[in-house]
Backbone as CSV, one residue per row, in Angstrom:
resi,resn,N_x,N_y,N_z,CA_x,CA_y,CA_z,C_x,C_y,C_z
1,UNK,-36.289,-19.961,-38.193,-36.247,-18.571,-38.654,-34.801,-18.132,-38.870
2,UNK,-34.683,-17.586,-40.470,-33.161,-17.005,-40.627,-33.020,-15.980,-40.008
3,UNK,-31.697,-15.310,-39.176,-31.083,-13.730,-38.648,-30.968,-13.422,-40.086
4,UNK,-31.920,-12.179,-39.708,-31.536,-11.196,-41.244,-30.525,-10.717,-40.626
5,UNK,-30.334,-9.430,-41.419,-29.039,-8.254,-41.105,-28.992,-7.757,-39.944
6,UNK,-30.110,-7.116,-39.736,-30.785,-6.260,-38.872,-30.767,-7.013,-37.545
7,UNK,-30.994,-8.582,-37.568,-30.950,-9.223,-36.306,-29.562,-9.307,-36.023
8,UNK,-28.655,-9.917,-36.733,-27.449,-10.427,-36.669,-26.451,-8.500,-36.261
9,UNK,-26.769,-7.979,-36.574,-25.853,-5.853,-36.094,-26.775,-5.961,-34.347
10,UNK,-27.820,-6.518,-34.216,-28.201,-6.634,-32.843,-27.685,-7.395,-31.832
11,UNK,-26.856,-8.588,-32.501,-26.910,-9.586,-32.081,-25.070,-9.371,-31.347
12,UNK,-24.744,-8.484,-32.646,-23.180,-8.046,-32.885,-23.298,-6.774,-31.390
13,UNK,-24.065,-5.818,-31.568,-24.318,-4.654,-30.504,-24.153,-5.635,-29.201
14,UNK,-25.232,-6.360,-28.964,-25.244,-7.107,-27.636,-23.925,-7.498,-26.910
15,UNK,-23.456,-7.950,-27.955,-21.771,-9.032,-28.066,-20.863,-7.559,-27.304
16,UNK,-21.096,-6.449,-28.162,-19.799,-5.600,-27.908,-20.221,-5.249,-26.680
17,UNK,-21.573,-5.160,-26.421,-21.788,-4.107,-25.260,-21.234,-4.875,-23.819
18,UNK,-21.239,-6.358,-23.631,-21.244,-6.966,-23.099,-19.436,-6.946,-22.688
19,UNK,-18.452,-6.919,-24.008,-17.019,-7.262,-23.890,-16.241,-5.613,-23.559
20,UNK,-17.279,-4.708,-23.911,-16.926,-3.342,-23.458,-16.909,-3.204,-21.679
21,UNK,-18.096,-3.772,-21.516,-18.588,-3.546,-19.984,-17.264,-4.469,-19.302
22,UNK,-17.176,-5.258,-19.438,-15.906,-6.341,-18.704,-14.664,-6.085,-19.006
23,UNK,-14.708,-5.141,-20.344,-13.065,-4.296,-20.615,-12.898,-3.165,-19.560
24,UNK,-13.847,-2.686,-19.191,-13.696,-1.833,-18.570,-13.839,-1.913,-16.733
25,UNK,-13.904,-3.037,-16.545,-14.128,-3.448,-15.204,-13.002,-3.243,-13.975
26,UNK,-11.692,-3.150,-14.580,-10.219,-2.558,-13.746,-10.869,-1.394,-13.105
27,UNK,-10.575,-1.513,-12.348,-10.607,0.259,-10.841,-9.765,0.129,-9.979
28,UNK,-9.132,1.340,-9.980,-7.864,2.036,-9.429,-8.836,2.282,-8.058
29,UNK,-8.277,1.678,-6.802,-8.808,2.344,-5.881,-7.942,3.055,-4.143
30,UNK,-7.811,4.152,-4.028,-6.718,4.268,-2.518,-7.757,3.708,-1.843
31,UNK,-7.194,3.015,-1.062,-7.317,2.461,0.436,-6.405,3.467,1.494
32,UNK,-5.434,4.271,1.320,-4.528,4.829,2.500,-3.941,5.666,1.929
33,UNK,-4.319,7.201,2.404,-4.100,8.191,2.050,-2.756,9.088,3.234
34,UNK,-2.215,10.379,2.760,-1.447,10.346,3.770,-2.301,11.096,5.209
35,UNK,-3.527,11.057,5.536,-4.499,11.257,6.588,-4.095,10.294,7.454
36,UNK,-3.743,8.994,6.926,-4.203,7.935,7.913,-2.727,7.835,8.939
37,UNK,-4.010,7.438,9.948,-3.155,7.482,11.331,-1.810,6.568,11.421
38,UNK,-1.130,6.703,11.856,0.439,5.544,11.738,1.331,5.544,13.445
39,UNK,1.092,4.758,14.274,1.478,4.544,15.469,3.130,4.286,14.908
40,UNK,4.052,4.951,15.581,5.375,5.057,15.567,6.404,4.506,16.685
41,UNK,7.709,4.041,16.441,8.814,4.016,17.873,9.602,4.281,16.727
42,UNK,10.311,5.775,17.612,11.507,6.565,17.401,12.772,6.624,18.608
43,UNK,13.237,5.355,18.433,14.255,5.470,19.473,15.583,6.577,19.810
44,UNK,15.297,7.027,20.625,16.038,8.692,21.034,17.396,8.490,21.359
45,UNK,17.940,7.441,22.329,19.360,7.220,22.553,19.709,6.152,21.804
46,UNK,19.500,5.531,20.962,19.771,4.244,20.063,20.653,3.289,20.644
47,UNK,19.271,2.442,21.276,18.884,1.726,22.534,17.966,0.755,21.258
48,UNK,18.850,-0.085,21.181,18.435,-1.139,20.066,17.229,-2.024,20.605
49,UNK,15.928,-2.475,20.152,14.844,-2.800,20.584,14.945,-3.932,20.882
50,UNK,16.077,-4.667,19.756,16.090,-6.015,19.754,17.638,-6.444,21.420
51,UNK,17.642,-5.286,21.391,18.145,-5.832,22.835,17.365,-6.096,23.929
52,UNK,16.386,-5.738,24.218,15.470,-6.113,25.112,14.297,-7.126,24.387
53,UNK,14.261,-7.052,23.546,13.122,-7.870,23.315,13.811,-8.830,21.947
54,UNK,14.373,-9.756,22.312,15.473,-10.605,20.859,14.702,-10.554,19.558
55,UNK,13.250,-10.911,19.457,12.733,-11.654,18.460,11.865,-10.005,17.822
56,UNK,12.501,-9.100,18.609,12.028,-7.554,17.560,12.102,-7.340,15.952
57,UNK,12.779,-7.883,15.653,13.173,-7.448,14.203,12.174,-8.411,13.376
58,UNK,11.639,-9.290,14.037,10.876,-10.509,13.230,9.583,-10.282,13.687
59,UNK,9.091,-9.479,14.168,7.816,-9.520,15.090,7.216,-8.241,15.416
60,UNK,8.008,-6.779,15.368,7.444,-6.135,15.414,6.036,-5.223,14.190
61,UNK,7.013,-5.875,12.872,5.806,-5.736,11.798,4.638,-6.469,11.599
62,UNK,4.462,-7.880,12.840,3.152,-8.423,13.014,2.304,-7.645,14.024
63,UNK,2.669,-6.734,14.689,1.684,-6.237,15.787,-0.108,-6.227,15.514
64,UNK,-0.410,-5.670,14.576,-1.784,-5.322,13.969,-2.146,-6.725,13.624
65,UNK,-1.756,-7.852,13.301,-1.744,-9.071,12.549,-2.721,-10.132,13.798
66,UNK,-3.791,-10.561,13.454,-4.708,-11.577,14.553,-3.322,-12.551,15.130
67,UNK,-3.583,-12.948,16.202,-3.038,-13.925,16.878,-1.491,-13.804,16.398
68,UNK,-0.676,-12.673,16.860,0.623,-11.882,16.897,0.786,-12.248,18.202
69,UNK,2.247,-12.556,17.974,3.396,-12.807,19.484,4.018,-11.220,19.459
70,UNK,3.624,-10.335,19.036,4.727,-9.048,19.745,4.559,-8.915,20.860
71,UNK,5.743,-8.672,21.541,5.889,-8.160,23.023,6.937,-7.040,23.184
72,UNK,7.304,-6.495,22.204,8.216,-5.562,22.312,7.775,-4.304,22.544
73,UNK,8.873,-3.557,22.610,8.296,-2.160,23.202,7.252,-1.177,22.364
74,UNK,6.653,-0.787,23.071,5.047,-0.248,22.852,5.407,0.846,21.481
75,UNK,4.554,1.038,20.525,4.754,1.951,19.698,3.378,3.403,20.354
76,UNK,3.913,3.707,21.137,2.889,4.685,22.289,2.499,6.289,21.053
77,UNK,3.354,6.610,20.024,3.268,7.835,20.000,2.493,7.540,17.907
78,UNK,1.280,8.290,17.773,1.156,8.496,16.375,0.758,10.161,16.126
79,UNK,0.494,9.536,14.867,0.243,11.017,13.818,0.026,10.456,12.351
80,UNK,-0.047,11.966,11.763,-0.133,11.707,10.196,0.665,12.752,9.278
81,UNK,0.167,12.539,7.955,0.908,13.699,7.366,2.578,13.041,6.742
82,UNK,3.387,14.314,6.935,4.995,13.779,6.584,5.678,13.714,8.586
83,UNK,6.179,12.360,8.504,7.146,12.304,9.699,7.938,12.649,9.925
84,UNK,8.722,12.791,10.303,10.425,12.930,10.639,11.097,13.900,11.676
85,UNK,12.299,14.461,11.188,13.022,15.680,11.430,13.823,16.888,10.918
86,UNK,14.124,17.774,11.140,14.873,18.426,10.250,14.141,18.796,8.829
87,UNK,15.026,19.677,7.862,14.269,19.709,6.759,14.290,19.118,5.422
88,UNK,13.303,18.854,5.515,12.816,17.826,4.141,12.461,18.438,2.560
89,UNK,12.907,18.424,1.676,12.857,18.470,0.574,11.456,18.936,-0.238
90,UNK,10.884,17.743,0.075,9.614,17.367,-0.374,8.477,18.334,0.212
91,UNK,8.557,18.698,1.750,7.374,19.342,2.460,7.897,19.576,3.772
92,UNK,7.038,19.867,4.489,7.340,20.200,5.853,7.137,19.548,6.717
93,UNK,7.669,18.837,7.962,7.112,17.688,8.662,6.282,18.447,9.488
94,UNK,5.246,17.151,9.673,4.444,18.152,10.509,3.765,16.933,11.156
95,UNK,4.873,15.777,11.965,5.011,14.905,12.680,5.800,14.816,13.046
96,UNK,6.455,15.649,13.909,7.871,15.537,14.770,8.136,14.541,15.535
97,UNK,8.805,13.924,15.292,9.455,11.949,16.062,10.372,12.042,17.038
98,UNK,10.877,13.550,16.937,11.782,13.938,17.664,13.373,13.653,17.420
99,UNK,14.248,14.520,17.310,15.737,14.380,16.746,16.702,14.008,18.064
100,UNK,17.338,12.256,17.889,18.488,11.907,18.844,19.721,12.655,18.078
101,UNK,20.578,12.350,19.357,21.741,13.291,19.348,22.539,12.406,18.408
102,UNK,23.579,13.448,17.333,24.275,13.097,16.277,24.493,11.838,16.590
103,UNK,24.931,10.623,15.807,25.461,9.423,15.897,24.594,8.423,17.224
104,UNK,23.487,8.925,17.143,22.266,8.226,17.636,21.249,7.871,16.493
105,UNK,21.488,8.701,15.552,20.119,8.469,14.177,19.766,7.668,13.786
106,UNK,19.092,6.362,13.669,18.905,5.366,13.304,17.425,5.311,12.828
107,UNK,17.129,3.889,13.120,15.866,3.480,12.211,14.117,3.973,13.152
108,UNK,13.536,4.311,12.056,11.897,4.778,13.106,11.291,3.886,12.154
109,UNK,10.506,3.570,13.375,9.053,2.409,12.997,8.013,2.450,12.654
110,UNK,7.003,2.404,11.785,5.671,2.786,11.689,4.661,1.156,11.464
111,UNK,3.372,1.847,11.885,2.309,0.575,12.045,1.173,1.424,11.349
112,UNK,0.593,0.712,10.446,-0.986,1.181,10.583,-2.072,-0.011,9.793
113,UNK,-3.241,0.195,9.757,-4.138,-0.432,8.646,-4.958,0.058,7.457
114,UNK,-5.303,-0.597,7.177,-6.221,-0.147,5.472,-6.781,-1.747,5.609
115,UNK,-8.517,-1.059,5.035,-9.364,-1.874,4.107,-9.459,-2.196,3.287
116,UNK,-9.679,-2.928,3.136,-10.203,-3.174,1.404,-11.578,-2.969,1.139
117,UNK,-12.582,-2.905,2.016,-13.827,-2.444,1.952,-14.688,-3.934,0.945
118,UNK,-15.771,-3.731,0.078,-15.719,-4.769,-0.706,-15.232,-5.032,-1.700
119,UNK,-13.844,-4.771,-1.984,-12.944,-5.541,-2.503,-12.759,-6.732,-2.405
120,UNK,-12.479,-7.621,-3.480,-12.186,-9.312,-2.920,-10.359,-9.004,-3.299
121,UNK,-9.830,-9.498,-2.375,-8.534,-9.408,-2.359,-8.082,-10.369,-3.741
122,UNK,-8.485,-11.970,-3.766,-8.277,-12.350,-4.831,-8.443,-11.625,-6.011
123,UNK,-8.743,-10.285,-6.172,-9.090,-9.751,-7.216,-8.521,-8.454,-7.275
124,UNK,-7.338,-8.176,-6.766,-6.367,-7.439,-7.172,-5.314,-7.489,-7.654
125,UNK,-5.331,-6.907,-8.797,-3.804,-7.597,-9.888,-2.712,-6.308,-10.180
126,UNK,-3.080,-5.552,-8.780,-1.611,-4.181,-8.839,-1.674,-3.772,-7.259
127,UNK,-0.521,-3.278,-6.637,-1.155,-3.061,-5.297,0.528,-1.724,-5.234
128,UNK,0.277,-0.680,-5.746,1.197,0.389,-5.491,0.576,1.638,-4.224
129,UNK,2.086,2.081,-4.030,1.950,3.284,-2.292,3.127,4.495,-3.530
130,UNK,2.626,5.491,-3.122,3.554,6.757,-3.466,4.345,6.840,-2.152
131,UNK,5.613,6.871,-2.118,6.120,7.365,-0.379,7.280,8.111,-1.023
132,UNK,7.157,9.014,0.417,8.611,9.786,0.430,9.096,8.704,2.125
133,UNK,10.807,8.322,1.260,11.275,7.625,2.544,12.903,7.964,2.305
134,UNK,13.283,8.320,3.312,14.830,9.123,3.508,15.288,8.565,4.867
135,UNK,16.155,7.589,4.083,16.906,7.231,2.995,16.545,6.090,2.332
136,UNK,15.998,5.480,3.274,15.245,4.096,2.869,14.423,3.364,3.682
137,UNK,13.502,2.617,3.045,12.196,2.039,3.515,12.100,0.991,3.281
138,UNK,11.999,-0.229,4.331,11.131,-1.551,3.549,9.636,-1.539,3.975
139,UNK,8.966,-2.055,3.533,7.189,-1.989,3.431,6.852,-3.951,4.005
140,UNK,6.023,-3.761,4.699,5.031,-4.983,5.207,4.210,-5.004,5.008
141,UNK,3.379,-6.120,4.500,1.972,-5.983,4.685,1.582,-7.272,4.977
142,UNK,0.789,-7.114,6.129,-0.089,-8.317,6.996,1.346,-9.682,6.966
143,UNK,2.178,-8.766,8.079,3.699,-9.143,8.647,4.532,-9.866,7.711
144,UNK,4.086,-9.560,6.152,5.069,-10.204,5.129,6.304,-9.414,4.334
145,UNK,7.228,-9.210,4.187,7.824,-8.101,2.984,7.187,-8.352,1.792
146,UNK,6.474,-6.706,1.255,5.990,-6.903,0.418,6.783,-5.422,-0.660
147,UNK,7.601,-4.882,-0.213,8.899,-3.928,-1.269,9.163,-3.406,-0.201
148,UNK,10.385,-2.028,-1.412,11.241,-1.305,-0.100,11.200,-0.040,-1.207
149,UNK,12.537,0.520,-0.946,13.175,1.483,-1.721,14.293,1.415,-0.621
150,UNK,14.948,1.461,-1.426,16.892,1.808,-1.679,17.633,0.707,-0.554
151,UNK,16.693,-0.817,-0.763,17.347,-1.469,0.571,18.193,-2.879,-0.308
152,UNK,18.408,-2.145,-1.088,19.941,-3.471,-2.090,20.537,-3.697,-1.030
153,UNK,21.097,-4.883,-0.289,22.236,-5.193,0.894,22.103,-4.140,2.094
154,UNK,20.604,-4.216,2.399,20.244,-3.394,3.791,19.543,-4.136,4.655
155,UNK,20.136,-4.489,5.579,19.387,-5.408,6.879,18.359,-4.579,7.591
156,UNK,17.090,-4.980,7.719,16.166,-4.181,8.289,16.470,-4.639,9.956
157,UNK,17.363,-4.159,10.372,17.800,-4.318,11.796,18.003,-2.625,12.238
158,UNK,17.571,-2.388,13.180,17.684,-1.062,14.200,18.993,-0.288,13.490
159,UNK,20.175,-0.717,13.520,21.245,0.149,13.328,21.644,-0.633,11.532
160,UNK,20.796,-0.588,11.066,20.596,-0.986,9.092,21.069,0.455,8.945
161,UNK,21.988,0.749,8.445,22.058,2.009,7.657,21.743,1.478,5.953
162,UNK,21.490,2.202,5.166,21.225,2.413,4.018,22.699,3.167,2.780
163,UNK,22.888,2.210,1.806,24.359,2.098,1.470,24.609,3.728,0.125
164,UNK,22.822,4.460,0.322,23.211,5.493,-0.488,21.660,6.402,0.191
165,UNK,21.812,7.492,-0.195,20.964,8.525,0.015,19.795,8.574,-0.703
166,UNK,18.472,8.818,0.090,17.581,8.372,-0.869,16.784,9.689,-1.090
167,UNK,15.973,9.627,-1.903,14.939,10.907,-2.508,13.995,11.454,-1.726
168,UNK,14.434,12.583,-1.343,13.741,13.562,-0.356,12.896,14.602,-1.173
169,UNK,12.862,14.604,-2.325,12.620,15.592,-2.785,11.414,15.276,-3.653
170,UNK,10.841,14.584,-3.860,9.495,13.927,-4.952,9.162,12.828,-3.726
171,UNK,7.996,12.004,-4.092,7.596,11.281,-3.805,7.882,9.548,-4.717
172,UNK,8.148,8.591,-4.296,8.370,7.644,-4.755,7.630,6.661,-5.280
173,UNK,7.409,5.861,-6.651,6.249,5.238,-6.711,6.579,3.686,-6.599
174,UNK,6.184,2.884,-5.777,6.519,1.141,-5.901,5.436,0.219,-5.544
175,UNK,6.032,-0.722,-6.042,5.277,-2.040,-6.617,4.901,-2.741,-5.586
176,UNK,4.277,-3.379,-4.773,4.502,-4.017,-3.309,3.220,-5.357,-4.121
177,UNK,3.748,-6.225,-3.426,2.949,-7.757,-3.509,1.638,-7.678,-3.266
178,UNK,1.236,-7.648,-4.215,-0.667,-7.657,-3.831,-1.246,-8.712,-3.308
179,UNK,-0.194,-10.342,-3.311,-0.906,-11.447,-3.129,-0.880,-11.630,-1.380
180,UNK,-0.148,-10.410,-1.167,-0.227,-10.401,0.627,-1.509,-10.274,1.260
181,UNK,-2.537,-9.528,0.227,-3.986,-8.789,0.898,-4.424,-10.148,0.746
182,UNK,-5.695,-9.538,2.039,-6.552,-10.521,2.748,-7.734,-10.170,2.670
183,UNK,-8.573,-10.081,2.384,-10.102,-9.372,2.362,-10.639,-8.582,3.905
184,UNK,-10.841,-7.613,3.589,-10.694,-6.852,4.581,-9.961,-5.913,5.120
185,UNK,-9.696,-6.155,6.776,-9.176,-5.074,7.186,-7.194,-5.745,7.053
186,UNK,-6.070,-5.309,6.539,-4.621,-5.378,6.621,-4.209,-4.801,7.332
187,UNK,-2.784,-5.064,7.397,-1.959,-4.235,8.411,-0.528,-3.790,7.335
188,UNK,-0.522,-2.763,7.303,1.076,-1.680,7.221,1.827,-1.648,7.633
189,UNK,3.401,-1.573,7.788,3.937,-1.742,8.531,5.620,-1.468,7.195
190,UNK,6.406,-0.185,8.085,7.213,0.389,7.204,8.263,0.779,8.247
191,UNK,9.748,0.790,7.966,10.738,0.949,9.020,11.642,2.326,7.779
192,UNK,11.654,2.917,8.290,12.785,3.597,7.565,14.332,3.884,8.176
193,UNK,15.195,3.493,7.483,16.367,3.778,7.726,17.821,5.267,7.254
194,UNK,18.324,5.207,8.080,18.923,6.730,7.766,20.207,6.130,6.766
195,UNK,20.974,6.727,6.251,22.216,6.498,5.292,23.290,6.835,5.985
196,UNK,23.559,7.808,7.190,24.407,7.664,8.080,23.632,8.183,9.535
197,UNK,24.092,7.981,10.809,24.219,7.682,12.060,24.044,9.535,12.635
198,UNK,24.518,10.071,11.854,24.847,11.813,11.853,23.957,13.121,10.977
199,UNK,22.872,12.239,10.335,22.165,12.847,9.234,21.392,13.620,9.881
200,UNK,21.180,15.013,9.079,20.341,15.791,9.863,18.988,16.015,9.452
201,UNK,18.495,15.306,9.010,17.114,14.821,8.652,16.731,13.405,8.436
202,UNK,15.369,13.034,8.483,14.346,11.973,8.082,13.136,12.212,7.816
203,UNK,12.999,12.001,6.607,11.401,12.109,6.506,10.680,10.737,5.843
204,UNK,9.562,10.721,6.367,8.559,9.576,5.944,7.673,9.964,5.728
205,UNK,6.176,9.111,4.558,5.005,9.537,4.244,5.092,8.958,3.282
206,UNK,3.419,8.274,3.431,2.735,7.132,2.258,1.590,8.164,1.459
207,UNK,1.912,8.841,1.166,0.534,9.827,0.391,-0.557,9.090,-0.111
208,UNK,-0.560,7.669,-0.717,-1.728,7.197,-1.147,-0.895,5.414,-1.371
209,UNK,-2.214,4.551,-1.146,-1.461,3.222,-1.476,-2.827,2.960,-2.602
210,UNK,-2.720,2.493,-3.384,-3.694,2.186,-4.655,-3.999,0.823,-5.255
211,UNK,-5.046,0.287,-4.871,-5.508,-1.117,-5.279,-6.245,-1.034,-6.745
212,UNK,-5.264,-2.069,-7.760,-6.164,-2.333,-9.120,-6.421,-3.505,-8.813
213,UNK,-8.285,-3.611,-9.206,-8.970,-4.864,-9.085,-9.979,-4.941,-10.381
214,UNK,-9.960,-6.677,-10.960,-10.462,-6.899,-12.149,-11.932,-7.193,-11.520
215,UNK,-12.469,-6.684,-10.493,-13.852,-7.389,-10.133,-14.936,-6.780,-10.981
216,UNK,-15.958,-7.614,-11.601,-16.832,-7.530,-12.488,-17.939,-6.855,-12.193
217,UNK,-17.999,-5.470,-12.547,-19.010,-4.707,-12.126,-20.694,-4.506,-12.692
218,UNK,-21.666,-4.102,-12.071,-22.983,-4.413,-12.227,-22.961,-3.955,-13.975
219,UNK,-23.379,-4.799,-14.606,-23.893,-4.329,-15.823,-24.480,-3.108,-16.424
220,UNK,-23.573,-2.460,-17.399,-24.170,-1.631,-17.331,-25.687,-1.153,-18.521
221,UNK,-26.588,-0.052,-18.226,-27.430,0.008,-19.355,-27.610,-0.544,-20.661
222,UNK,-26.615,0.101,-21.372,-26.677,-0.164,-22.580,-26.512,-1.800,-22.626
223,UNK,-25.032,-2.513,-21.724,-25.425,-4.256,-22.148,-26.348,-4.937,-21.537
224,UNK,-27.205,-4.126,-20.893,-28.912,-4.572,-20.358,-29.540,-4.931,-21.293
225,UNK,-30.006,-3.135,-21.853,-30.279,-3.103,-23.279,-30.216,-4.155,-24.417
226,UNK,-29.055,-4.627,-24.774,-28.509,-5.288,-25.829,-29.014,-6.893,-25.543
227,UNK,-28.581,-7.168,-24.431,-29.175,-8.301,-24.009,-30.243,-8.879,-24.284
228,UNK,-31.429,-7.850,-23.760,-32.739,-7.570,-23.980,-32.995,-7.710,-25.633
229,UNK,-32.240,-6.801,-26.363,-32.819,-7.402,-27.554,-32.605,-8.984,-28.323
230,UNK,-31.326,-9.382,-27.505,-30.653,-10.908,-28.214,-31.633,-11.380,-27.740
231,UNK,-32.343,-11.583,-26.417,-33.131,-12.106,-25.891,-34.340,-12.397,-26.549
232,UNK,-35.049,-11.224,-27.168,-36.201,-11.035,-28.002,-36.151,-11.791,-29.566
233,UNK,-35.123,-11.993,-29.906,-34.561,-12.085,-31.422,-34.920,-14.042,-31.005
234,UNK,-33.643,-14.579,-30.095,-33.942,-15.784,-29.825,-35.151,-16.416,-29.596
235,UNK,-35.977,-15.502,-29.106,-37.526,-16.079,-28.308,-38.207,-16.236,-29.655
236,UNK,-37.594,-15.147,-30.686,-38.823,-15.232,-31.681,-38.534,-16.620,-32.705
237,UNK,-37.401,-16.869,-32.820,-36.667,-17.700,-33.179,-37.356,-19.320,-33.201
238,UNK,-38.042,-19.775,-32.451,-38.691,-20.750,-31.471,-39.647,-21.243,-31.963
């Protein structure tokens, strides 16, 4: 049996409906909003961590991470929202970390997690966070560096100062390694550093972290539809 016209514009419908549905399969999704909880150490007399505990600087961004060696000092105090001290640009803190005395200011720690829910991690091909971080931030995820902001020639060590002043006033948008996620539940993990020792503010806050994933979603109607008729066209075909 020849495809007339009429079969072959059915045959064409089916085709598009099918390359529409899988064009459109990308979804933007937050996993971590700025709600979510974030366990902190804000050292008050800048009383370097890695003096008591050597292997701090390498180990404290595995804490959340299965079968983690941290033993360093406890991150006892959380919250949410914007962190810091003093006043911030952007908003109002409304997570006080508490302010050490001038030329004590140094670096505060944060921990938290995010899901991926059923997400397949192999199947995320963007993995961006909006943050406000003053002066600067490097980012972990599931105890790997996965970005920063403003850390060109900045040692993420306790007394890291940061070699310029960073944006207090907007929120920041960056790129972080998506090939770090794991299916499931991750771990966060963000240090911010001050630009000098005397600064009279810090603020921190991840407002949203955003997973794009190419996973292939249930078919929809119409390339049911279309299907259904290629289906009918072929059978008759026979």
């Amino acid at each position: 049996m020849k495809l007339n016209k009429s079969m072959k514009t059915t045959m064409s419908l089916a085709a598009f409906a099918l390359v529409t549905n899988l064009a459109s399969s990308a979804a933007v999704t937050t996993v971590l909003t700025d709600a979510a909880t974030w366990d902190y150490l804000h050292p008050q007399d800048a009383l370097n961590p890695a003096t008591a505990d050597t292997d701090f600087n390498t180990t404290w961004y595995t804490q959340n991470d299965a079968g983690n060696s941290y033993n360093g000092p406890g991150f006892n105090d959380s919250g949410s929202g914007i962190f810091g001290y003093g006043a911030i640009s952007n908003g109002t803190v409304t997570e006080d970390i508490g302010t050490p005395a001038s030329g004590s200011r140094y670096t505060a720690y944060f921990v938290s997690t995010f899901n991926l829910g059923t997400i397949a991690a192999n199947t995320v091909t963007d993995l961006t966070a909006n943050i406000l971080a003053d002066d600067a931030a490097f980012v972990y995820i599931n105890g790997q560096l996965a970005g920063g902001i403003n850390i060109v020639g900045l040692s993420d060590t306790y007394f890291g100062l940061a070699a310029s002043s960073g944006n207090e006033a907007s929120l920041t948008t960056i790129a972080l390694d998506q090939s770090l996620l794991i299916d499931g539940e991750n771990s966060i993990s963000v240090s911010v550093h001050q630009r000098s020792n005397g600064n009279t503010d810090l603020g921190f806050t991840m407002d949203d972290l955003n997973v794009t994933s190419t996973a292939v979603p249930e078919p929809t109607t119409t390339a049911l539809l279309a299907l259904g008729g290629l289906a009918l066209i072929l059978r008759r075909r026979r």
